[in-house]
PAZAPA-4460 file (N, C-alpha, C; in steps of 0.05 Angstrom, whole numbers, plus 32768, in hexadecimal, padded with zeros to 4 digits):
% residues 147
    n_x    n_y    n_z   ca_x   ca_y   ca_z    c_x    c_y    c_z   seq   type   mol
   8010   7FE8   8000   8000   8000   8000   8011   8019   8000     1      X     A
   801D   801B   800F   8034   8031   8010   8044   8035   7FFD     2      X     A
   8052   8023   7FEA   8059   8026   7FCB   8046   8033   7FB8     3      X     A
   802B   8023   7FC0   8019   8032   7FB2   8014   8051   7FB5     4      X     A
   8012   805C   7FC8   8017   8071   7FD7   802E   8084   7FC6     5      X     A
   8047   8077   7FC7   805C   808A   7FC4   805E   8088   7FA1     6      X     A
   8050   807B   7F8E   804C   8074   7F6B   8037   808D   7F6E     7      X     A
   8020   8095   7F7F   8018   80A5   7F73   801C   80BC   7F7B     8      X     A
   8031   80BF   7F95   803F   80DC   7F9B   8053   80E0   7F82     9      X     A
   805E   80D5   7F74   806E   80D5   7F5F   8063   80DE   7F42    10      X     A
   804A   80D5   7F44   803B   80DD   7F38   802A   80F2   7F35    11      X     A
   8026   80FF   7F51   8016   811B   7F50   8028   812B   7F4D    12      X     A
   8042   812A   7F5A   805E   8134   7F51   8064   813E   7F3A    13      X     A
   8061   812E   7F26   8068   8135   7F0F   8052   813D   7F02    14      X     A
   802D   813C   7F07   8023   814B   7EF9   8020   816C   7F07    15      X     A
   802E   816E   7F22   8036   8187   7F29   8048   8193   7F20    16      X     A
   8062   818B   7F18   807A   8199   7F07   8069   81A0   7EEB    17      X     A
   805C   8188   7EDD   8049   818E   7EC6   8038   81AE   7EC1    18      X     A
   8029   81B1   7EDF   8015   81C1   7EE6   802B   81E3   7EEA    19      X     A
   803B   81D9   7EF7   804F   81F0   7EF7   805F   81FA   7EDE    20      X     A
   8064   81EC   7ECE   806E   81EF   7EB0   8060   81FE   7E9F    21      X     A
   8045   81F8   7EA3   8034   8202   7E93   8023   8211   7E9E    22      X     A
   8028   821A   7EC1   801B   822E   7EC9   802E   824E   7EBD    23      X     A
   804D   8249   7EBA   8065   8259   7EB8   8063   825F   7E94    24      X     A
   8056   824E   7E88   804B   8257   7E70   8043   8268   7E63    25      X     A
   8028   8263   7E6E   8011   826B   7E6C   8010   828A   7E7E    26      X     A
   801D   828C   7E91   8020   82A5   7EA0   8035   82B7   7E80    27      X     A
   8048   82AE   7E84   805D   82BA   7E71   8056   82C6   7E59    28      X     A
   8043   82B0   7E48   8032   82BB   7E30   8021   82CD   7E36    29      X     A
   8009   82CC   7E5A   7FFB   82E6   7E56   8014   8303   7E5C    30      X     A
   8020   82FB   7E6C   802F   8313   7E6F   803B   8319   7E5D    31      X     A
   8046   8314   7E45   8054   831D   7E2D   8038   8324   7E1C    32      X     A
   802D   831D   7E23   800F   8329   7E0B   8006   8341   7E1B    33      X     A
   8002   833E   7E41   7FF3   8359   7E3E   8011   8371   7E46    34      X     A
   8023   8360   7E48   8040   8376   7E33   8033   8388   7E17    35      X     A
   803A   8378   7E07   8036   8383   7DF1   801A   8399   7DEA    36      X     A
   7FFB   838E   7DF9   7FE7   83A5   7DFC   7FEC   83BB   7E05    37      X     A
   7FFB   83B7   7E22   7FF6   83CF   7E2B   8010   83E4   7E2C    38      X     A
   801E   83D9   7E18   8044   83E6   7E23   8042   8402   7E0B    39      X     A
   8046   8416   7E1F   8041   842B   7E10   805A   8433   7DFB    40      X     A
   8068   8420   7DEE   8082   841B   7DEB   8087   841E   7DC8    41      X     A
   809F   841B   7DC0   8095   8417   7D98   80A0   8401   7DA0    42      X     A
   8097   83F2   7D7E   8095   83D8   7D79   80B9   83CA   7D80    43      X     A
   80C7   83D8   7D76   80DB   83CB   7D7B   80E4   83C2   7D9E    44      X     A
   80DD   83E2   7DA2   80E5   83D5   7DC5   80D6   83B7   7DD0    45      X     A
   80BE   83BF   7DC8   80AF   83A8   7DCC   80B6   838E   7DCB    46      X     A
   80BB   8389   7DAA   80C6   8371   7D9D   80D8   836C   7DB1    47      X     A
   80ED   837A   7DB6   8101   8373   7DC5   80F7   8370   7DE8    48      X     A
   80EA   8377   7DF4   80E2   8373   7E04   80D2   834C   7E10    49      X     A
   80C0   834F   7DF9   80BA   8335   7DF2   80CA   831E   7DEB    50      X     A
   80E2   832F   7DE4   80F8   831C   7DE0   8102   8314   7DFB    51      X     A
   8106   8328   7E09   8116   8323   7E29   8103   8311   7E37    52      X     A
   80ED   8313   7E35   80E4   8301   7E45   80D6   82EE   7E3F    53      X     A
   80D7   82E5   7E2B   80D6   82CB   7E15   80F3   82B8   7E28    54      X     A
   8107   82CB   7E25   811E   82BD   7E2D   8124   82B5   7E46    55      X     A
   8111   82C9   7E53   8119   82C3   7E73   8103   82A9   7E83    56      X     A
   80EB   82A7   7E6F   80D5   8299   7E72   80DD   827A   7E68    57      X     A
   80EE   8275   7E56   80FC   8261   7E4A   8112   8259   7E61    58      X     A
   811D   826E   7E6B   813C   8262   7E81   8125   825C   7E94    59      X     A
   8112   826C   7EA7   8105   8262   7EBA   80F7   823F   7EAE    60      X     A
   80E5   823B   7E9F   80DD   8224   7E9A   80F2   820C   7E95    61      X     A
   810A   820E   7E8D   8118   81FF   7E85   812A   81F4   7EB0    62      X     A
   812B   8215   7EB4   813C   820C   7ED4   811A   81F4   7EE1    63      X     A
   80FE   8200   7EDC   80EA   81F6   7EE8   80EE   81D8   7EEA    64      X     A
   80EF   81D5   7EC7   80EC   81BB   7EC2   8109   81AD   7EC6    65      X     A
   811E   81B1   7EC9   8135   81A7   7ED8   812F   819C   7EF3    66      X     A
   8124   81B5   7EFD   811B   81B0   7F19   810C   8195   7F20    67      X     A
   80F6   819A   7F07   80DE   8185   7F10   80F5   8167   7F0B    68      X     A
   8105   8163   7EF1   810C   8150   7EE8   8120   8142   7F05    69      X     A
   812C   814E   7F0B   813E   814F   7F22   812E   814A   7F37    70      X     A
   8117   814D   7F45   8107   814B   7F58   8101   8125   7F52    71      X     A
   80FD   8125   7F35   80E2   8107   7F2B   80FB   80F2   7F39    72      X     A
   8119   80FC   7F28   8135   80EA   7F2F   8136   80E4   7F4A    73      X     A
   8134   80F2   7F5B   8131   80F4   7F75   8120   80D8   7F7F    74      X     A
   8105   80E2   7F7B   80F0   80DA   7F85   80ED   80B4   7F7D    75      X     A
   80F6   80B7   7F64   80FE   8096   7F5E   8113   8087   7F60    76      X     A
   8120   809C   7F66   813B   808D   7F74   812A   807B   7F97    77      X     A
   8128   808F   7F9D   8120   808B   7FB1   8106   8078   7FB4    78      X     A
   80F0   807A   7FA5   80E5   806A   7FA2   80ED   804D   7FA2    79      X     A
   80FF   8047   7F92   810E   802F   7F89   8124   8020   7F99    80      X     A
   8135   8034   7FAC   813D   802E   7FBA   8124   801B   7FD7    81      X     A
   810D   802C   7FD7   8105   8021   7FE9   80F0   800A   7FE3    82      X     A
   80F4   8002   7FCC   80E0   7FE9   7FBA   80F8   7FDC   7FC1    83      X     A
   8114   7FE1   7FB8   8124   7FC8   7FC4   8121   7FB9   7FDA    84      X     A
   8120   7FCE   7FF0   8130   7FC9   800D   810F   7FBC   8015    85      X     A
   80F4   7FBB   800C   80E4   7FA9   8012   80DF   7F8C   8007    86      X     A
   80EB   7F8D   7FE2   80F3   7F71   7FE0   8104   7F6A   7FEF    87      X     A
   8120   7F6F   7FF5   8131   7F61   8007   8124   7F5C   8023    88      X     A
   8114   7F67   8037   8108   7F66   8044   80F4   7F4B   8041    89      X     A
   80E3   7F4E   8026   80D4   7F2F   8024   80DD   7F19   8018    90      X     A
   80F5   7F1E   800E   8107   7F02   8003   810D   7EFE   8021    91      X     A
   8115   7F0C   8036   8123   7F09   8054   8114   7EF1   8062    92      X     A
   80F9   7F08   805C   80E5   7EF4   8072   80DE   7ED7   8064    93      X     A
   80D7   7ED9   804C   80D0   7EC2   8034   80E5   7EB1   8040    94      X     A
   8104   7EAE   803C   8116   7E9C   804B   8119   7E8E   8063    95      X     A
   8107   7EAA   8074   80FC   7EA3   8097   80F1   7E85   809D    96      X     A
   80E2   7E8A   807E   80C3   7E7F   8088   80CB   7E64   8084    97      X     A
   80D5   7E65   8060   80DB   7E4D   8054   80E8   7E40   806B    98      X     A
   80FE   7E4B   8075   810D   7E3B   8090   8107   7E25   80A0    99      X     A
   80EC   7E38   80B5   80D7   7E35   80C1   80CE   7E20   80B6   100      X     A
   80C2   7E1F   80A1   80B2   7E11   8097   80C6   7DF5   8091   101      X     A
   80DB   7DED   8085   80EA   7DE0   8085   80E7   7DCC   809E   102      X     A
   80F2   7DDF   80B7   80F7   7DD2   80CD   80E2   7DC1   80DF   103      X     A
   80C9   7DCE   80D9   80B4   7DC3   80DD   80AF   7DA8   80CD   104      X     A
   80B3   7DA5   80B8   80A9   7D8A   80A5   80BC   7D7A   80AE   105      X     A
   80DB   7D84   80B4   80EC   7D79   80BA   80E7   7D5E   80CB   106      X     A
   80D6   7D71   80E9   80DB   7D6A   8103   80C1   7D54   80FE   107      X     A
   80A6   7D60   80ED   808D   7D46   80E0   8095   7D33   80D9   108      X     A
   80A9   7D38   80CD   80B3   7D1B   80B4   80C7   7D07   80C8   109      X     A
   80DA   7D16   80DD   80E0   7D08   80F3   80CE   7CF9   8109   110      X     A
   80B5   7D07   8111   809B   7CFF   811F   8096   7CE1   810E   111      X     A
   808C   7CE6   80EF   8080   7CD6   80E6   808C   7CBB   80E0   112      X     A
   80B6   7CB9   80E6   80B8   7CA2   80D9   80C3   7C96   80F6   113      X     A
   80C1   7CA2   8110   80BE   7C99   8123   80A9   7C86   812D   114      X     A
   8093   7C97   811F   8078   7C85   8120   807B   7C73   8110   115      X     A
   8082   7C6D   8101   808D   7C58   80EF   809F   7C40   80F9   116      X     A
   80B0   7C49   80FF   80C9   7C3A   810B   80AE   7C2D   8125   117      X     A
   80A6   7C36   813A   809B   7C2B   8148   8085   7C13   813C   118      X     A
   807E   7C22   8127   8060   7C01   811E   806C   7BEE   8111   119      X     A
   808B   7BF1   8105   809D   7BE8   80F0   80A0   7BD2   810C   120      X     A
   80B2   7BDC   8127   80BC   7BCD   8134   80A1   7BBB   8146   121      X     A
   808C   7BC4   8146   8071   7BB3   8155   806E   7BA5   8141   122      X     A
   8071   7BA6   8128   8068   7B8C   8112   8079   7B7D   8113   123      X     A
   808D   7B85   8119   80A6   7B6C   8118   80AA   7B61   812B   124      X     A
   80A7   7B67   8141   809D   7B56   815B   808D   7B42   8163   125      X     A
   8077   7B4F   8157   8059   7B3E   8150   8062   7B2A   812E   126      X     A
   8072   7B26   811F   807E   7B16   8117   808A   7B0A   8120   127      X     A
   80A2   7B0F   8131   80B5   7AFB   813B   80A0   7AE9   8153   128      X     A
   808F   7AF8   815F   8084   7AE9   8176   8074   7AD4   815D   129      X     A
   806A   7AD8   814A   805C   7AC2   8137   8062   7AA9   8129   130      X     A
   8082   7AB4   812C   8093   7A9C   811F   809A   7A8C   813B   131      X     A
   80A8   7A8F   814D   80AA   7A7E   8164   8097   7A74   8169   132      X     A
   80A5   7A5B   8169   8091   7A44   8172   8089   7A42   8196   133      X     A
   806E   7A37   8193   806C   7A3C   81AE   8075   7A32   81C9   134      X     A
   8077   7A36   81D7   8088   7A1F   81EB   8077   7A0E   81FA   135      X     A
   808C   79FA   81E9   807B   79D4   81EC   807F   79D7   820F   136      X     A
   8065   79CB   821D   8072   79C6   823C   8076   79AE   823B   137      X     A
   808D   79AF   8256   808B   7998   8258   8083   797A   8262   138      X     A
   8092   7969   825D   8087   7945   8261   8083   794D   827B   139      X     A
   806D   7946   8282   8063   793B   829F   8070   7921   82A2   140      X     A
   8073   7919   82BF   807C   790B   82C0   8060   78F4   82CB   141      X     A
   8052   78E6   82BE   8033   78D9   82C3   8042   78B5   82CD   142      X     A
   8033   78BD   82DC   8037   789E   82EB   8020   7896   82F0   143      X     A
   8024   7878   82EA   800A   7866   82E3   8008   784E   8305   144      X     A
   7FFA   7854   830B   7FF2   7843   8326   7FDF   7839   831D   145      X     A
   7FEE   7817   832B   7FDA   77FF   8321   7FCF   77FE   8340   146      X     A
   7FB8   77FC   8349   7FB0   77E9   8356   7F9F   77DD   8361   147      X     A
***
């Protein structure tokens, strides 16, 4: 969410350098036009006038848009920097888990062939007791009285 957050600070960003570009415009062109209406001036001074600040309206927009360009560099640097340091962060934990998780099946798969080993060794007991034969008792000793 917070990435998302900072894509569209980056984004209003740059349609604000946009908004400023073309606010420095649009100012420049009315002020060179209501120059030219109301400058009680002759045409040449004028022309030349319009020239000066044609020129100075071009250096300002150009430092503007440096500015803005230099601000965006900034802002996605930085952006990017901090898209890294949260993948590394969830590859971190992702490794945690996998770990975790490892050690756990680990310690199941040890549970389960224990339980194994135990029915493995009760069947083979209950075999061996099946094969031994049983124990013959023995001869009485019967004595026969006659009389």
């Amino acid at each position: 969410m917070k990435n998302n957050t900072k894509s569209q600070e980056v984004q209003h960003n740059g349609s604000n350098a946009a908004s400023v570009v073309a606010g420095i415009v649009i100012g420049g062109l009315a002020g060179a036009g209501a120059a030219l209406l109301l400058a009680p001036q002759s045409g040449r001074e004028t022309r030349e006038q319009i020239q000066q600040k044609t020129i100075e309206l071009r250096d300002r927009t150009t430092e503007t848009v440096d500015h803005a360009v230099s601000d965006v560099k900034a802002k996605t640097q930085k952006l990017t920097a901090d898209v890294q340091h949260q993948v590394e962060k969830i590859q971190q934990h992702g490794q945690e888990v996998v770990t975790e998780q490892v050690g756990k099946i680990q310690h199941r798969g040890q549970e389960i062939i224990a339980d194994q080993l135990d029915h493995v060794a009760a069947a083979a007991q209950a075999g061996k007791e099946a094969i031994e034969p049983e124990p013959v008792p023995a001869p009485r000793n019967e004595r026969k009285t006659t009389y």
